[in-house]
Backbone bond lengths (Angstrom), bond angles and torsions (degrees), N, CA, C in turn:
res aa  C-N    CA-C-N  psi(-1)  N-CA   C-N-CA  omega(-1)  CA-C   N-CA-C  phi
1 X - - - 1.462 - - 1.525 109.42 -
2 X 1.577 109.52 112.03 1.612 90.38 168.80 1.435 122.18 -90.49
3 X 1.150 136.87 -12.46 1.562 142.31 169.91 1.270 141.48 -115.59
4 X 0.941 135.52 107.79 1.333 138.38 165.97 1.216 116.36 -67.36
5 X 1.348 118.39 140.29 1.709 107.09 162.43 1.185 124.08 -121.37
6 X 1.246 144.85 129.53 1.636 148.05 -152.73 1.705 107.11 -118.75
7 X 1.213 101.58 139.12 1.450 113.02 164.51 1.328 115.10 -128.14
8 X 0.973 113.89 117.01 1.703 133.33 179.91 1.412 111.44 -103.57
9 X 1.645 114.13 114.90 1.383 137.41 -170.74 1.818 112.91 -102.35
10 X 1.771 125.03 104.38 0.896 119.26 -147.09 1.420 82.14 -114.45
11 X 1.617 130.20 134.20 1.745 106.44 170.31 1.876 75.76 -165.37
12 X 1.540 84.31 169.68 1.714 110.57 179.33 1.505 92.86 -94.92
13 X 1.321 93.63 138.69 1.364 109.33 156.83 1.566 128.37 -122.62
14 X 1.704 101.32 161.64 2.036 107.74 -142.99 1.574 68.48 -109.80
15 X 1.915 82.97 -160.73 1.410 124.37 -172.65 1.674 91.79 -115.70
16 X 1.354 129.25 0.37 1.146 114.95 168.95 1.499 114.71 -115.62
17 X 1.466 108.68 128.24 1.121 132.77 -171.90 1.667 113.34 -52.31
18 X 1.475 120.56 -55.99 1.338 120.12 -152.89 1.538 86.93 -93.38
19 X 1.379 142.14 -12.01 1.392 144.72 -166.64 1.833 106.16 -87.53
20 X 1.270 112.62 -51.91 1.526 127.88 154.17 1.295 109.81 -24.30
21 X 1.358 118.83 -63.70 1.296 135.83 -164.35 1.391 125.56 -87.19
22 X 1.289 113.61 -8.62 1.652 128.27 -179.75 1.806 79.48 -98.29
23 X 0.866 132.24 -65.06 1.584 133.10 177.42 1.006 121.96 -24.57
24 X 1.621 109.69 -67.16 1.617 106.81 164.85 1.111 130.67 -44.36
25 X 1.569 113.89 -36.48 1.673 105.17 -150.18 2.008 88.45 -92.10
26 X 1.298 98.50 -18.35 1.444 102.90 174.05 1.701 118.85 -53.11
27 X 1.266 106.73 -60.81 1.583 117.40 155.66 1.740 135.51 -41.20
28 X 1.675 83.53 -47.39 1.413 85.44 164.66 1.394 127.81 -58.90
29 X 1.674 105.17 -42.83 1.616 99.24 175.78 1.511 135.44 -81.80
30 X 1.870 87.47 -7.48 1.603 92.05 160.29 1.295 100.96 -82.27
31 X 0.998 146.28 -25.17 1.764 130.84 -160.57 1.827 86.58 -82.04
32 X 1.067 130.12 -32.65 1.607 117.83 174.55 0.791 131.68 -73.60
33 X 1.187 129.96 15.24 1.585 137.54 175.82 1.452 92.00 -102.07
34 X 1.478 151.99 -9.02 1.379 129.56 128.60 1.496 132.99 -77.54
35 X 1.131 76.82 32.87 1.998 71.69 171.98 1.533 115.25 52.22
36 X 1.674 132.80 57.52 1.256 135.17 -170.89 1.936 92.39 -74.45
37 X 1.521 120.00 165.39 0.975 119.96 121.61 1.265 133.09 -58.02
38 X 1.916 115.20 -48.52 1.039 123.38 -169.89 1.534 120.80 -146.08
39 X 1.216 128.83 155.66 1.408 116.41 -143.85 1.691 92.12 -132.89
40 X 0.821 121.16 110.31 1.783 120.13 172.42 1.381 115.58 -89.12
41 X 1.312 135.57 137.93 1.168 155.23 128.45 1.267 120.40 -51.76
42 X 1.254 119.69 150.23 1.514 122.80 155.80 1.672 132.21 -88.90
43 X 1.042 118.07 160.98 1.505 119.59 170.34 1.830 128.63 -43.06
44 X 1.040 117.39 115.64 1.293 118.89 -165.39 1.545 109.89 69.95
45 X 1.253 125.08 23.75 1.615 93.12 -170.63 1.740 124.26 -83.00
46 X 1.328 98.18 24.80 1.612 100.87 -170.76 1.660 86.39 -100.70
47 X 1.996 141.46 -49.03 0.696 124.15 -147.23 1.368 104.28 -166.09
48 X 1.549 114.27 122.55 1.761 120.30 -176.08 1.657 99.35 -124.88
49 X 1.585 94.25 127.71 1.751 91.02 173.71 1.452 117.31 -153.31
50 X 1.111 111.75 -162.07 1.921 114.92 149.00 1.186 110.72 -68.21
51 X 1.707 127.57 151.77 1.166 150.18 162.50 1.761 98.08 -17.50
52 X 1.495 108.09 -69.94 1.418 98.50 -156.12 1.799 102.42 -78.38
53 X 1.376 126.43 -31.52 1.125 127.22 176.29 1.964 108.85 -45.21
54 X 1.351 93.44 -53.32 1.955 78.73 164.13 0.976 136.68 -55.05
55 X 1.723 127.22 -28.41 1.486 109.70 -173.05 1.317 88.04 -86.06
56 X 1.448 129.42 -40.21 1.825 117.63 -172.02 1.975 109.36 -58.23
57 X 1.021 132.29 -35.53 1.393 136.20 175.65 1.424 106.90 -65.72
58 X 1.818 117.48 -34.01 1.128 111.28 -177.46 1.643 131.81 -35.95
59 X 1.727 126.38 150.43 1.280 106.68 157.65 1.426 114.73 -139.78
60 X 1.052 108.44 -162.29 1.657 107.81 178.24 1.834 101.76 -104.14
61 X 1.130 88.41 -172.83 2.069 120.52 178.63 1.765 94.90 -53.10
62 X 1.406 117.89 -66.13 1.002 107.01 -148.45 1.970 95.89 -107.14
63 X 1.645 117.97 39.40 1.181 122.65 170.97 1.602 120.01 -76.73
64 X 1.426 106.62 164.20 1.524 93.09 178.46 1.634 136.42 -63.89
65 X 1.238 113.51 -17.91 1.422 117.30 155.80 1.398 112.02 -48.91
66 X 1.233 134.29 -66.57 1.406 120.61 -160.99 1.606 109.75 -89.62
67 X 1.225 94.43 -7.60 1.374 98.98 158.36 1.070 150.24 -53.81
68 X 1.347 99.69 -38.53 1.788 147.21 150.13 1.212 99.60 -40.59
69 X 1.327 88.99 -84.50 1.982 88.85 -160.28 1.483 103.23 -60.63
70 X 1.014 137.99 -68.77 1.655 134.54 -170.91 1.313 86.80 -23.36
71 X 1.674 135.48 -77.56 1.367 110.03 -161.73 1.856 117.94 -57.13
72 X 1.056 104.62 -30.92 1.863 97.58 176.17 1.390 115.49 -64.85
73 X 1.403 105.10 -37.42 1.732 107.25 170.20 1.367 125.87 -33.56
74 X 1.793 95.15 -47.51 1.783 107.57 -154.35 1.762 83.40 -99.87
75 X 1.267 118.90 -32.14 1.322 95.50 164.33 1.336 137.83 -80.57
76 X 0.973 113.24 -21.64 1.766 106.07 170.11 1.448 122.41 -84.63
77 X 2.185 110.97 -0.40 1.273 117.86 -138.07 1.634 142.23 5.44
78 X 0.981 82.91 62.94 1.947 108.68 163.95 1.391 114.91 -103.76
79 X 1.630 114.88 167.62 1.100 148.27 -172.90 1.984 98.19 -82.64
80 X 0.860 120.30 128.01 1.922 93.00 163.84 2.046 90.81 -158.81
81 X 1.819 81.00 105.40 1.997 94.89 155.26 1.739 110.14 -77.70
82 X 1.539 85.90 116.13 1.779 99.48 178.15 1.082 93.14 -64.96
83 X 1.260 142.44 96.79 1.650 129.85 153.76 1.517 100.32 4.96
84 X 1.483 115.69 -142.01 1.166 119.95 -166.72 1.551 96.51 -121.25
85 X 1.750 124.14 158.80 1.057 93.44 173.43 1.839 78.73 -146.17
86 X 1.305 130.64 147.67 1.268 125.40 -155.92 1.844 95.75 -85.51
87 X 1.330 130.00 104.92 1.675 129.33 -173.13 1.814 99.16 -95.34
88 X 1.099 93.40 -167.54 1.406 110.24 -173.55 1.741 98.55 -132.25
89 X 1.463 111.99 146.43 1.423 128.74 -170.89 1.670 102.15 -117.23
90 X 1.083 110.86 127.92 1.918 108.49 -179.64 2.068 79.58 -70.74
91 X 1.078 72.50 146.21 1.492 113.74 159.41 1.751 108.10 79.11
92 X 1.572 104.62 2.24 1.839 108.04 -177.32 0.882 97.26 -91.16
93 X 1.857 121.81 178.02 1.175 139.30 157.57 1.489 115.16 -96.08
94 X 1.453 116.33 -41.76 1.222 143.13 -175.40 2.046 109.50 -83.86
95 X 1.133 108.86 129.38 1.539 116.21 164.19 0.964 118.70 -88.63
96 X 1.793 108.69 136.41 1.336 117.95 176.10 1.663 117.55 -101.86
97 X 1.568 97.49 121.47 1.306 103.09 158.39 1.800 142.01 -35.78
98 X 0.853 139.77 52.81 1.509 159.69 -96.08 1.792 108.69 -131.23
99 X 1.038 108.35 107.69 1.587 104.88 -172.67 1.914 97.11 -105.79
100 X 0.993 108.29 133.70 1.540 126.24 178.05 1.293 127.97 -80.67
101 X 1.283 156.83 66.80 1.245 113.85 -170.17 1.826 110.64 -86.34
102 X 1.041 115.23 178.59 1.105 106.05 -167.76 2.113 98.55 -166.69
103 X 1.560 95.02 118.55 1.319 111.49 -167.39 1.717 120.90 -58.07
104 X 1.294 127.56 -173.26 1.285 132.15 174.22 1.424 107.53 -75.01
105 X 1.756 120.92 -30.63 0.996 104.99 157.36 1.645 145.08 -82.87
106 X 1.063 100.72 22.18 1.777 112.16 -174.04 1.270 104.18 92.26
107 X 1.743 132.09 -6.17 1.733 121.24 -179.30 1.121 112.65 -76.05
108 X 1.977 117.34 153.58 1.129 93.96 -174.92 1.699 83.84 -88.89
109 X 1.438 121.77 163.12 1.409 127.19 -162.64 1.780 107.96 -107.11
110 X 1.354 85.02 -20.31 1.841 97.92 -150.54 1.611 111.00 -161.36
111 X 1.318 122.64 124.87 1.104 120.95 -178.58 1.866 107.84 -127.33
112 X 1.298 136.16 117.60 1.343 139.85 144.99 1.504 143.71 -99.33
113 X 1.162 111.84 104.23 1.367 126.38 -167.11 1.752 97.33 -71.78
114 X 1.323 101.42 142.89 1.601 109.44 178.40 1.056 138.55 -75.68
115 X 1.723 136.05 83.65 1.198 118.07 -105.04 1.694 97.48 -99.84
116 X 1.388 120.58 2.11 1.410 138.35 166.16 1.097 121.04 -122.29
117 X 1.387 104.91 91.70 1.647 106.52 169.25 1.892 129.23 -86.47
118 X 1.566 106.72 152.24 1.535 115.91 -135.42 1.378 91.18 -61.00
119 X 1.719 136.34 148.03 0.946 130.51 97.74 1.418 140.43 -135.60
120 X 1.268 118.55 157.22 1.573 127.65 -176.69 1.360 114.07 -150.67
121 X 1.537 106.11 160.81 1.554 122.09 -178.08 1.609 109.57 -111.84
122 X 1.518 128.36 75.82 1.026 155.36 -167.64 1.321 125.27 -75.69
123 X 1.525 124.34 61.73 2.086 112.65 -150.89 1.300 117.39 68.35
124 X 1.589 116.32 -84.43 1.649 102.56 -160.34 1.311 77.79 -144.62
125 X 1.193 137.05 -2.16 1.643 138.63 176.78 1.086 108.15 -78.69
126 X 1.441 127.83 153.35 1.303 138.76 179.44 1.626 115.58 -139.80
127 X 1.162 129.29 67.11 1.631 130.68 -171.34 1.304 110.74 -65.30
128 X 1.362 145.76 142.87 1.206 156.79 -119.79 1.664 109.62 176.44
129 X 1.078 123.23 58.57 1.569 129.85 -167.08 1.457 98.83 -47.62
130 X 1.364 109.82 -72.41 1.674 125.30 -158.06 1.616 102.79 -74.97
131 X 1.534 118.81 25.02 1.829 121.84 151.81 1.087 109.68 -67.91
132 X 1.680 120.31 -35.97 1.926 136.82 -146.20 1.034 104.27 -121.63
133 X 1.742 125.81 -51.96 1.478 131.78 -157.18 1.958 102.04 -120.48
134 X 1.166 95.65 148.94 1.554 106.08 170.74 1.386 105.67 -106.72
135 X 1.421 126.79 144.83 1.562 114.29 -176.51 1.409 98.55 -91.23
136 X 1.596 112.24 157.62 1.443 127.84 159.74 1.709 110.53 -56.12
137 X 1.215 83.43 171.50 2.061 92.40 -177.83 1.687 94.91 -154.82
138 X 1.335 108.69 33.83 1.818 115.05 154.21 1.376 120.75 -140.04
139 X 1.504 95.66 122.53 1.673 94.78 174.36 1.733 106.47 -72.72
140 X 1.376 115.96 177.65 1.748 104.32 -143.84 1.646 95.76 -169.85
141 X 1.328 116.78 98.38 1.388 148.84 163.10 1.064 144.27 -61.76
142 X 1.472 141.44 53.89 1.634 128.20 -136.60 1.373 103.25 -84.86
143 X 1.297 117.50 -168.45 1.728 125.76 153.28 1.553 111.79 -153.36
144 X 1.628 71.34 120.86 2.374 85.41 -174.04 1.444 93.57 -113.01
145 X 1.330 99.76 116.74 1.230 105.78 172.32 1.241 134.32 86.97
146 X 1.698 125.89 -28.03 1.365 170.01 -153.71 1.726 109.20 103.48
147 X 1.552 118.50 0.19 1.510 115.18 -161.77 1.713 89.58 -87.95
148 X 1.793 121.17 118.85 1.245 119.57 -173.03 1.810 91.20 -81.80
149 X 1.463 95.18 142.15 1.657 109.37 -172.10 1.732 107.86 -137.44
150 X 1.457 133.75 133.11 0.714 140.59 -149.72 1.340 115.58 -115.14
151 X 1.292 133.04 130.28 1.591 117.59 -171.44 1.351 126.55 -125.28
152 X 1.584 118.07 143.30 1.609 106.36 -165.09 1.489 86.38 -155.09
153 X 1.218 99.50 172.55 2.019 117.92 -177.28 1.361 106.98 -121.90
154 X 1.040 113.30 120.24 1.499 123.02 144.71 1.611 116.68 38.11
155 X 1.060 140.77 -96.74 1.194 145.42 135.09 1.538 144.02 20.43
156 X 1.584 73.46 -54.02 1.758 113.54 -176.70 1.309 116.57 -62.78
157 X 1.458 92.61 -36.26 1.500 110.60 -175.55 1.807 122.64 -57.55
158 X 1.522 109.66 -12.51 1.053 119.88 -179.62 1.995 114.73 -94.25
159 X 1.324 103.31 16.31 1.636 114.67 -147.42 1.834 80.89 -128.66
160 X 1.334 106.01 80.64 1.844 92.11 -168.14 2.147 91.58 -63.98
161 X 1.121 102.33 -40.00 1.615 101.02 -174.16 1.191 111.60 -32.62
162 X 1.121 133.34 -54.52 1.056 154.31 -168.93 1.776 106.78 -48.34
163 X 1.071 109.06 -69.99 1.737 130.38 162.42 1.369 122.02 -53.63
164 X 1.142 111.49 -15.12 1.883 118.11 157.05 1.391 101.95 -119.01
165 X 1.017 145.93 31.62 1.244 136.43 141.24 1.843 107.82 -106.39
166 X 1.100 146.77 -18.03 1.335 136.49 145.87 1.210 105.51 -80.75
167 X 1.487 150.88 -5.49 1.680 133.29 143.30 1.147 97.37 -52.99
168 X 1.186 149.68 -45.15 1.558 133.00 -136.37 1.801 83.90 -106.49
169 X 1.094 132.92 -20.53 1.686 137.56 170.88 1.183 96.64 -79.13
170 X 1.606 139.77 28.15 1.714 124.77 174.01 1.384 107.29 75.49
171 X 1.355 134.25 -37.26 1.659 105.30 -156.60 1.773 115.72 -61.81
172 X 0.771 91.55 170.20 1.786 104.85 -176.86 1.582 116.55 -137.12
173 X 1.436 96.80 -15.10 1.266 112.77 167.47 1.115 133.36 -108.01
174 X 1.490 150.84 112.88 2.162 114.68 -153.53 2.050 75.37 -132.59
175 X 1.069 104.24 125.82 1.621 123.80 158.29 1.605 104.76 -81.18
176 X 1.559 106.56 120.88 1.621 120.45 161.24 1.529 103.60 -139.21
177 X 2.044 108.73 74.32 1.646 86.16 124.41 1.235 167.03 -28.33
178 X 0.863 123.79 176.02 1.732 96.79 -162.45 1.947 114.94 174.79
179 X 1.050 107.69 130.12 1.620 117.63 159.88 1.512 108.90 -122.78
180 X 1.248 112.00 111.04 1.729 109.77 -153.59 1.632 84.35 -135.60
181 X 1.563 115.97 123.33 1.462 137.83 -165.75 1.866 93.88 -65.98
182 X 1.317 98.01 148.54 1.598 104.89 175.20 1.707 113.68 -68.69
183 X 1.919 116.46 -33.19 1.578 108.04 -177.41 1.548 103.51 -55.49
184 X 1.567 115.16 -41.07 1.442 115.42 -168.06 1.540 123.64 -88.81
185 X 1.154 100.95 -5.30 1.555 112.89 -170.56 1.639 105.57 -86.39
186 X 1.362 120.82 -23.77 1.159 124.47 163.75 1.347 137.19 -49.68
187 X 0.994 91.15 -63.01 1.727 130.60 170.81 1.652 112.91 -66.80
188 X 1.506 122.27 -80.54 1.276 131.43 157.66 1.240 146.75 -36.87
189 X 1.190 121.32 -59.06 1.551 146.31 -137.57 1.315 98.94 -84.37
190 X 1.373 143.43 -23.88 1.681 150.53 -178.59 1.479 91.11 -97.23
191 X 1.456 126.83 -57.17 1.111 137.51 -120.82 1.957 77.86 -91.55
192 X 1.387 138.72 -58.81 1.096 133.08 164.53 1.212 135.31 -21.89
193 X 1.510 110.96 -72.72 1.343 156.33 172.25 1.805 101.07 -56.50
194 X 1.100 111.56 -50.54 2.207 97.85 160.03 1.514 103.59 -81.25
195 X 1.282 137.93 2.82 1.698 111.66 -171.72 1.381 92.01 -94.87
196 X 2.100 111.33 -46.96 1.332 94.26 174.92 1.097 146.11 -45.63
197 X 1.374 107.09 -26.17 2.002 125.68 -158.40 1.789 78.90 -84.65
198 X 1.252 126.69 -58.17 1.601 121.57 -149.79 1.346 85.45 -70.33
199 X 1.471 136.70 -61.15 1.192 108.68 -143.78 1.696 109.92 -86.37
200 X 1.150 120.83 -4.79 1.780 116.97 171.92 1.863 103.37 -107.62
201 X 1.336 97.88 5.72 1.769 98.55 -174.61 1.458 108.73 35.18
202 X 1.407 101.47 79.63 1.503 99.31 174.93 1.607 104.34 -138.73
203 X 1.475 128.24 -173.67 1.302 129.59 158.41 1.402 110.41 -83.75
204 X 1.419 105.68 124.93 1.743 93.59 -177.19 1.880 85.06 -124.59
205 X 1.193 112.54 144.66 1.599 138.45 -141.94 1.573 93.50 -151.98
206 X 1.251 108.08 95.56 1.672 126.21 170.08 1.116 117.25 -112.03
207 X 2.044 132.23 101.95 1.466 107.65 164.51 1.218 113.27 -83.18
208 X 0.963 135.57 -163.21 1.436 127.88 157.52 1.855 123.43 -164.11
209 X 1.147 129.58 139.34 1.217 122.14 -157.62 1.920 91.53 -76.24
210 X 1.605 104.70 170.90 1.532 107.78 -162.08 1.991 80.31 -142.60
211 X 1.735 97.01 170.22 1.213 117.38 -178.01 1.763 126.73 61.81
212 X 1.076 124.20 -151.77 1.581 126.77 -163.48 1.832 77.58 -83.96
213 X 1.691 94.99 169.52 1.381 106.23 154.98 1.394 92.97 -157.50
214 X 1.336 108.94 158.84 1.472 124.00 165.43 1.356 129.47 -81.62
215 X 1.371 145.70 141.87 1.717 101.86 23.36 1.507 138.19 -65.09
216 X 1.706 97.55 -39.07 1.777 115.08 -151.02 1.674 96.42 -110.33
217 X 1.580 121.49 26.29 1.315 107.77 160.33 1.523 116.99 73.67
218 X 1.623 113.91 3.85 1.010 125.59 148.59 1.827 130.71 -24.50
219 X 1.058 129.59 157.37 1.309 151.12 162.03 1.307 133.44 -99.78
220 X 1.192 117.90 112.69 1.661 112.41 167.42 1.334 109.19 -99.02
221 X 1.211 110.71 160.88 1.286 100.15 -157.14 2.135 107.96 -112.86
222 X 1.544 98.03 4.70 1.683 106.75 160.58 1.551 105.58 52.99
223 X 1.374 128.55 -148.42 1.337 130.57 -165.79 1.325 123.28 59.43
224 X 1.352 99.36 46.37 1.851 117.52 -176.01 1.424 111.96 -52.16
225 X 1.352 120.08 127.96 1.498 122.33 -148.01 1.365 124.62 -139.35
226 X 1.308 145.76 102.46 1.624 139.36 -169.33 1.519 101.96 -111.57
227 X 1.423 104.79 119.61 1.376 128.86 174.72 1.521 119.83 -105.53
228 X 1.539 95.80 106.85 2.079 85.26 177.27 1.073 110.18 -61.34
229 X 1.594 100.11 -175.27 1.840 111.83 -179.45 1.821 113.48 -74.47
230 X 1.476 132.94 -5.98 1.203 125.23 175.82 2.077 103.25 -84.15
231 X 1.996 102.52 -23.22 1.468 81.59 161.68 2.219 84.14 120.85
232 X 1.450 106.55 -19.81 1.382 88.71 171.44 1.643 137.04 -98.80
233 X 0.906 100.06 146.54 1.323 100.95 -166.82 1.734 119.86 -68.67
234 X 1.199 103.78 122.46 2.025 113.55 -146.78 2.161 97.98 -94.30
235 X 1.805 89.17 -14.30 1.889 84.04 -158.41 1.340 102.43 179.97
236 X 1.620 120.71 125.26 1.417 114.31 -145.62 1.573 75.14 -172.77
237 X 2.271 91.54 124.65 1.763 85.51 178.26 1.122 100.80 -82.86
238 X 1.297 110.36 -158.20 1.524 143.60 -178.74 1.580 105.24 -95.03
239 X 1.431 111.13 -163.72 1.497 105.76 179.46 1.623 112.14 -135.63
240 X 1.065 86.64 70.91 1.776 115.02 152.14 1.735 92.95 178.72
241 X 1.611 74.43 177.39 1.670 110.45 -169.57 1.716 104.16 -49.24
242 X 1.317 112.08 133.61 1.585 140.72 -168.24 1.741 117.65 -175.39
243 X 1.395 69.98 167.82 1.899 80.89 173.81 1.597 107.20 -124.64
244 X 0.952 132.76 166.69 1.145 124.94 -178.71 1.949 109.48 -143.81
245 X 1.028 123.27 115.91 1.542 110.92 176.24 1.491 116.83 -138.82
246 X 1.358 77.62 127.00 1.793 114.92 -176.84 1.501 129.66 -100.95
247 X 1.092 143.17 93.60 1.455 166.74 161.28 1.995 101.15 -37.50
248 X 1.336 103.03 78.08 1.434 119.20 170.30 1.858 120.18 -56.86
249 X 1.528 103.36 88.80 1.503 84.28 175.57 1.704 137.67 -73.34
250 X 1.134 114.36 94.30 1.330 113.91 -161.72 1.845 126.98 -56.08
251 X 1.561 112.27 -34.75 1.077 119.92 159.14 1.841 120.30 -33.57
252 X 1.763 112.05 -32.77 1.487 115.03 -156.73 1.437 90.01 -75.74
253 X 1.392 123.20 -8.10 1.695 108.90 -155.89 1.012 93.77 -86.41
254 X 1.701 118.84 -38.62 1.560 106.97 173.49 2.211 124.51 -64.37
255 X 1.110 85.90 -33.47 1.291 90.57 -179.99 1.445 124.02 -55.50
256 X 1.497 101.68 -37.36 1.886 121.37 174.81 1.606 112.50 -78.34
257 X 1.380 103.32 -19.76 1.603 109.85 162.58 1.170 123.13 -71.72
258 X 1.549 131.09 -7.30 1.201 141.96 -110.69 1.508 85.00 -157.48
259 X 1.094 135.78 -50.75 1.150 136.65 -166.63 1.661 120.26 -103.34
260 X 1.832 97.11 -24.50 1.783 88.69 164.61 1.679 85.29 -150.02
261 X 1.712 109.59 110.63 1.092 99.44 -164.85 1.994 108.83 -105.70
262 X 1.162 97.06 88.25 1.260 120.96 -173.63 1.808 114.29 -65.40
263 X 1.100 102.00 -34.01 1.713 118.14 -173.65 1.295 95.39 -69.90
264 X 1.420 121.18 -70.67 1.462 138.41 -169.13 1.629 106.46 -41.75
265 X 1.515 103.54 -36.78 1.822 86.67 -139.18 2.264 82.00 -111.98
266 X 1.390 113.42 35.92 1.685 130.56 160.23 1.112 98.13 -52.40
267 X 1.489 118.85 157.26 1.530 118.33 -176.29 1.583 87.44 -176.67
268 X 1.800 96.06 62.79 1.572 120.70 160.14 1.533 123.85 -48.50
269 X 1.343 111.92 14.43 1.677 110.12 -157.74 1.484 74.89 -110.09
270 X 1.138 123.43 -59.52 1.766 118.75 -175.80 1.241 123.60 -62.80
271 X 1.144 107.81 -17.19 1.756 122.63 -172.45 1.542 102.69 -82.75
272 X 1.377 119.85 -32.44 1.373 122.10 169.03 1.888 89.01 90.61
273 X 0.942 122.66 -14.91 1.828 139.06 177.88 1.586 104.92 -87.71
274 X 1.618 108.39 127.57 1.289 126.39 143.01 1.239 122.08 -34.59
């Protein structure tokens, strides 16, 4: 296969549940009028709130959100990673941040829990991930198409381990949805998002939600972004709600392997690292 094709879904997200979700699937069917393989979501985009407003919005696997999409999946037959959407686990207390993928036929195919949830001390803010969410404890491998693709949240992105341990699982592709704060998104959010791509030479594929979100009127800071494996940036929205689609050349990953071969020439025996 030499191409992949990506659709990256950039939108604000409310405090209303079924409004989120008429949005998405709205996007989604504009992002199909290019012919995606695969259609990304962003982080949270089903639901932004207060502490307790999440576990009550919460849902499960087989809730009506993904319910939704599985049928748009198998009907439009596309690929579509639910961003993340925070579910509920029988027998937890804590919700997991939960990315979906979900096949051409409406299955869900693949599930990754976020295995670092956010926190920071932001001005006078204090974010606290693991109050709401429990992190995952599996790294998580998909296959679109046969192209093995790798998946992580937002967050994650600060966990380089994490991003060379699905290189060394094949992907070539690593999905990071994302709600990424405007103080850090300035500063960070490129600057991450190229170290990962250069240093595992992979496609790294970020949508990310844009504008205020709730509760406290916060900012994300959007600029949904696909970085090949040499590290430049190929496609980067604007700032508001869009889609963005990008035609992944897969052949280049070998070629950039090829030309600074960084993977090959590891020498994990000194590193005391797998």
């Amino acid at each position: 296969m030499e191409k992949l094709r990506v659709s990256l879904i950039q939108m604000e997200v409310t405090q209303n549940r079924d409004q989120n979700l008429e949005k998405a699937i709205q996007l989604i069917k504009k992002a199909g009028e290019n012919e995606p393989d695969l259609i990304i979501l962003p982080e949270n985009f089903h639901f932004m709130g207060k502490k307790e407003e999440l576990f009550q919005q919460a849902e499960t696997l087989d809730g009506p959100t993904l319910s939704s999409l599985r049928k748009l999946a198998k009907s439009m037959g596309v690929y579509i990673a639910a961003g993340t959407m925070k579910l509920k686990k029988p027998g937890e207390e804590k919700l997991r941040n939960t990315c979906c993928v979900i096949n051409p036929l409406g299955e869900i195919q693949d599930t990754y829990q976020k295995i670092h949830a956010f926190h920071a001390n932001l001005g006078q803010r204090r974010y606290v991930g693991s109050e709401i969410e429990k992190g995952g404890d599996e790294v998580v491998v998909t296959s679109i198409k046969g192209v093995l693709v790798g998946l992580s949240v937002c967050f994650d992105m600060r966990f380089p381990e994490l991003y060379r341990s699905l290189t060394l699982q094949g992907a070539r592709i690593i999905l990071v949805p994302s709600l990424f704060m405007l103080q850090t998104g300035k500063d960070h959010w490129e600057v991450l998002l190229r170290a990962r791509a250069i240093e595992n030479q992979v496609y790294i594929v970020a949508p990310a939600t844009c504008g205020p979100f709730p509760p406290n009127g916060d900012w994300s800071y959007g600029r949904s972004m696909v970085v090949d494996p040499w590290g430049t940036v190929i496609a980067q929205a604007q700032d508001f709600e869009t889609v963005i689609t990008v035609d992944l050349d897969l052949p280049w990953i070998e070629e950039v392997r090829k030309r600074v071969p960084t993977l090959s020439h590891r020498r994990p025996e000194v590193y005391g690292l797998s």
